[in-house]
TIKOLLO-300887 format. One record per residue (C-alpha): x, y, z; residue number from 1. Coordinates in steps of 0.02 Angstrom, whole numbers, plus 50000, padded with zeros to 5 digits. Example, Ala and Ser with C-alpha at 12.3 -4.5 7.8 and 13.67 -1.06 7.14 Angstrom:
2
ATOM     c1     c2     c3   nr
ATOM  50615  49775  50390    1
ATOM  50684  49947  50357    2
This chain:
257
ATOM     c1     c2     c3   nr
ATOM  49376  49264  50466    1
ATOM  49563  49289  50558    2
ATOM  49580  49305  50716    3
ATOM  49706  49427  50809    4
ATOM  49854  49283  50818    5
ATOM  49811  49239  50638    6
ATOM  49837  49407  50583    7
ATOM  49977  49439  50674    8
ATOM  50057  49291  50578    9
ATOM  50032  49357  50418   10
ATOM  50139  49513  50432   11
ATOM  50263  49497  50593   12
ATOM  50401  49430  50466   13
ATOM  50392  49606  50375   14
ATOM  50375  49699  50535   15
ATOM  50553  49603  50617   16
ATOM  50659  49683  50463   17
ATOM  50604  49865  50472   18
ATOM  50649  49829  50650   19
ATOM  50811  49797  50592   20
ATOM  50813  49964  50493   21
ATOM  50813  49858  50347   22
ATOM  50674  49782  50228   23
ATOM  50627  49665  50092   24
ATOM  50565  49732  49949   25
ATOM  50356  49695  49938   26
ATOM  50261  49680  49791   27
ATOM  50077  49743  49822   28
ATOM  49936  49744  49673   29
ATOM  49808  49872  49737   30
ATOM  49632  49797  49687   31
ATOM  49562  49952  49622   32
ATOM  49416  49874  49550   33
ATOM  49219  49892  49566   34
ATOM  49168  49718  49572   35
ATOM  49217  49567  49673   36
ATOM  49224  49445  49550   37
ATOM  49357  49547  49432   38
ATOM  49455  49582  49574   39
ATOM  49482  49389  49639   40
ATOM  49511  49349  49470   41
ATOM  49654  49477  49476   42
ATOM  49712  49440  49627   43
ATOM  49741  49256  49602   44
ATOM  49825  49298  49443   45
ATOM  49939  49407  49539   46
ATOM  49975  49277  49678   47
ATOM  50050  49162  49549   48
ATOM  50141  49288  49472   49
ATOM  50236  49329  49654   50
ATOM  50156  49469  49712   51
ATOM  50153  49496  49893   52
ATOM  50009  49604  49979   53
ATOM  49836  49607  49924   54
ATOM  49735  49798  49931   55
ATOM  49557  49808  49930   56
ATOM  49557  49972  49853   57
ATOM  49433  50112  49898   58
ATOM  49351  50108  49730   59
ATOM  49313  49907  49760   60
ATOM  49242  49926  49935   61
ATOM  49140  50074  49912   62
ATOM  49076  49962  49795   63
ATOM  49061  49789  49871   64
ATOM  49075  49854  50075   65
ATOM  49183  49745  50183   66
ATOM  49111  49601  50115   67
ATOM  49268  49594  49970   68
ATOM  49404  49613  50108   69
ATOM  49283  49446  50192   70
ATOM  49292  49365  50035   71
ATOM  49481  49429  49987   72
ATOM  49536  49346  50164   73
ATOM  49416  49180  50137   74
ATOM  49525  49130  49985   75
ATOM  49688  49215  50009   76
ATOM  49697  49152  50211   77
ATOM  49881  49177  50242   78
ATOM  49916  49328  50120   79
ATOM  49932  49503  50210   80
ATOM  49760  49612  50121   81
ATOM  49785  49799  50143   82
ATOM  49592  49889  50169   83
ATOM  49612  50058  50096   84
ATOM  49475  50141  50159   85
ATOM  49555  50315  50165   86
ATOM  49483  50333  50358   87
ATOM  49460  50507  50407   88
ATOM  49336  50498  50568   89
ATOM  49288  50354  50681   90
ATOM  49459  50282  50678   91
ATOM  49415  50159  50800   92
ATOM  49247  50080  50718   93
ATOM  49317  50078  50545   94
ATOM  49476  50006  50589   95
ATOM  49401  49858  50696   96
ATOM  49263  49827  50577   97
ATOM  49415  49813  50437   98
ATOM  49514  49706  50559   99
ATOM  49358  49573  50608  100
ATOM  49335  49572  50401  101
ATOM  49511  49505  50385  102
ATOM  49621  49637  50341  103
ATOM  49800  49647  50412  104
ATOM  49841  49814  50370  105
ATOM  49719  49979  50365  106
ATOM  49741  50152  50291  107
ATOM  49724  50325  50390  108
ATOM  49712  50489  50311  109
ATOM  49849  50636  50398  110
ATOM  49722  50774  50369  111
ATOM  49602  50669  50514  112
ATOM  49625  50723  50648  113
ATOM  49747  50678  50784  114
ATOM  49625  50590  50885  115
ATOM  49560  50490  50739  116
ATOM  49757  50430  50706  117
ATOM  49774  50404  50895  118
ATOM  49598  50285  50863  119
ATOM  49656  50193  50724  120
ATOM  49803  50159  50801  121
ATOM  49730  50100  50946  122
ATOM  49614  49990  50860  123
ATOM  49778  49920  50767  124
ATOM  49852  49870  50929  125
ATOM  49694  49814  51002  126
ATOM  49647  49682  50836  127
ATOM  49836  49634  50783  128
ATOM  49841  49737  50614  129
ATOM  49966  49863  50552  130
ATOM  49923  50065  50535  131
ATOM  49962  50137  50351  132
ATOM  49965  50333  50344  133
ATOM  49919  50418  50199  134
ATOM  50007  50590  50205  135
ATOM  49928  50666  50063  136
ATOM  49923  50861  50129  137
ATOM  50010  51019  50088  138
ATOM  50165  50968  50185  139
ATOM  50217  50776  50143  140
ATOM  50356  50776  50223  141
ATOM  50291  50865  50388  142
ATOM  50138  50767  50378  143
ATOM  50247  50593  50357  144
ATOM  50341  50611  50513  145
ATOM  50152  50688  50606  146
ATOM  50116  50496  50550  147
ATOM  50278  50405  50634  148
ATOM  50263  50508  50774  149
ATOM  50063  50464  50804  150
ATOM  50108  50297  50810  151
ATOM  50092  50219  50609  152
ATOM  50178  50095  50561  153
ATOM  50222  50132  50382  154
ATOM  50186  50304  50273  155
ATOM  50095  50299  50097  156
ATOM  50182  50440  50005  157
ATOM  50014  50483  49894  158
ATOM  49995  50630  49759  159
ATOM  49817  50604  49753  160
ATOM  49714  50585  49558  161
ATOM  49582  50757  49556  162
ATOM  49778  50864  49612  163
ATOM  49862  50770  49461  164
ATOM  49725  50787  49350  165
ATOM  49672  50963  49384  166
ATOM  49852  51048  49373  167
ATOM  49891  50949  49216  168
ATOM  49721  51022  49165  169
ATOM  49783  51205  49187  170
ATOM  49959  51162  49055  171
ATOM  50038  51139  49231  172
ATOM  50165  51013  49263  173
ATOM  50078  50858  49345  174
ATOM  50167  50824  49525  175
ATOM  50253  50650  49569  176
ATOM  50269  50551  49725  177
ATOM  50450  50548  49670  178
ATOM  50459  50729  49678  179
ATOM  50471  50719  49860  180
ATOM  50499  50527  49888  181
ATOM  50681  50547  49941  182
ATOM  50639  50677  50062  183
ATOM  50495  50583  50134  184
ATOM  50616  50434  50141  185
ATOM  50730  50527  50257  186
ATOM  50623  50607  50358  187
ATOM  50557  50449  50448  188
ATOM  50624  50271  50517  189
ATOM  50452  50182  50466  190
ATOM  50436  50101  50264  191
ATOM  50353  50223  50137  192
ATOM  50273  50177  49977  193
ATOM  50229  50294  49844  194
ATOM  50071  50297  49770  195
ATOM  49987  50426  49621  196
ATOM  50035  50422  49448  197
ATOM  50197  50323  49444  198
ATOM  50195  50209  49283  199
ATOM  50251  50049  49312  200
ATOM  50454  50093  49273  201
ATOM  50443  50206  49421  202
ATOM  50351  50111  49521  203
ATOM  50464  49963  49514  204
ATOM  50624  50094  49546  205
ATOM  50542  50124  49707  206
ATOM  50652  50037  49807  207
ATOM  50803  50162  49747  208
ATOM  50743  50280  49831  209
ATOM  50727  50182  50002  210
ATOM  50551  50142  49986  211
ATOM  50528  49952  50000  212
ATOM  50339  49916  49953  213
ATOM  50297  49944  49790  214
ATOM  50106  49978  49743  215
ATOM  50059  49917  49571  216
ATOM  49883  49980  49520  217
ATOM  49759  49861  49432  218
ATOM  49682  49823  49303  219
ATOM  49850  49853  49257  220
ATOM  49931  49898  49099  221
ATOM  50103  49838  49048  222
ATOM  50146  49964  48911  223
ATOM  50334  49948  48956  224
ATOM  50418  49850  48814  225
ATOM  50557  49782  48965  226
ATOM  50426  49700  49022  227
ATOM  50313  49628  48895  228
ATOM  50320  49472  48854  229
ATOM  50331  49374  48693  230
ATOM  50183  49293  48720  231
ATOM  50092  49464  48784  232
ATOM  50044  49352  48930  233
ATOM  49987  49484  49078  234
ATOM  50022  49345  49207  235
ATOM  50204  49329  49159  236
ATOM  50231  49514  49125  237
ATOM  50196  49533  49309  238
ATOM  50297  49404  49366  239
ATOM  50436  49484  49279  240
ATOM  50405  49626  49362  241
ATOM  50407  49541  49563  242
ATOM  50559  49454  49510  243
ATOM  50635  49633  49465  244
ATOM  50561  49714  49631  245
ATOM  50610  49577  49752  246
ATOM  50791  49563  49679  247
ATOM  50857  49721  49762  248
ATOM  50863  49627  49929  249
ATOM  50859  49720  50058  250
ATOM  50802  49903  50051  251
ATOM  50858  50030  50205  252
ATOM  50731  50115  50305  253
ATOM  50735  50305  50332  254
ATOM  50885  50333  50224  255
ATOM  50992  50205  50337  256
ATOM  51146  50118  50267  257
């Protein structure tokens, strides 16, 4: 298990550049899995291949509980693990409990309520992780800068799956984080990532739109032919794609030049 000082090891170089206004591009493979031993499998995979962030997606710890963001930390000990456990009430607990586990970064929902944010928050300060604010709600951009201004430290642009499903369901159009991306972008001075439905050419073009981590979903499918390789090797398909990501350098926060 990490202490605070560990933790606070394993992310302050990402923090000091959106400091600066500006930030590296970050590669993060979202573990959206239902059982631990697929999911270190995958994420060791991705580790060689250059990716950046582990997530323990909600899918894999409502399946396996805290104990895969335990086991995630115990053999990944110096690589930043994102718990996405969508928190909507008892900020405080749940964020603590996801800190002591080993995450260094922890997901809060903007429909909680204020005081929740304020909790998680709190707890983030409290434990040495970082506060990720998922502003899926009616207003993104409104509920982005709610984040910022409760204290968050970065703001997951999310069109979530049963909204995308169920208007594509009615012959409706089926929304995109990138829909609103640039205005979410602009509205804040903390990173965004965009999350729901992107295939893996948008979700590498992230950073063009000012949003420096990039969330690749997993098991993943590389159905891109840019990035297949000749081989059909998954490994080195996704280390094409890091090598694409983290060559933009750096990416400007909040629409900053």
């Amino acid at each position: 298990m990490l202490g605070t000082d560990e933790q606070n090891l394993s992310c302050i170089d990402y923090q000091i550049e959106s400091e600066t206004g500006f930030m590296k591009p970050i590669v993060q493979i979202s573990l959206d899995l239902t059982n631990i031993e697929e999911a270190l499998e995958t994420a060791a995979m991705a580790m060689r291949a250059g990716v950046d962030w582990l997530e323990a997606g909600t899918p894999l710890i409502l399946a396996e509980g805290l104990n895969c963001v335990r086991e995630l930390r115990k053999q990944f000990p110096e690589t930043p693990i994102v718990a996405d456990l969508k928190t909507m009430d008892g900020g405080y607990l749940e964020a603590e409990m996801m800190a002591k586990a080993g995450a260094t970064h922890v997901v809060v929902m903007s429909r909680a309520h204020e005081e929740t944010i304020h909790c998680v928050v709190k707890a983030g300060k409290d434990h040495g992780v970082e506060v990720m604010g998922d502003n899926l709600a009616d207003d993104m951009v409104s509920a982005a800068r709610k984040l910022e201004d409760l204290g968050c430290d970065y703001v997951i642009h999310h069109v979530g799956y049963d909204e995308r499903r169920g208007i594509a369901a009615r012959g409706e159009r089926m929304p995109s984080p990138l829909d609103q991306l640039k205005d979410v972008v602009e509205a804040v001075n903390i990173p965004v990532q965009a999350v729901g439905g992107l295939s893996l050419e948008q979700a590498i073009r992230t950073p063009e739109y000012g949003a420096p981590l990039v969330v690749l979903g997993a098991p993943l499918t590389i159905d891109a032919d840019s990035f297949k390789t000749a081989s059909g090797n998954l490994e080195d398909s996704l280390r094409m794609i890091c090598e694409k990501v983290h060559a933009y350098g750096d990416v400007a926060i909040g629409g900053q030049k």
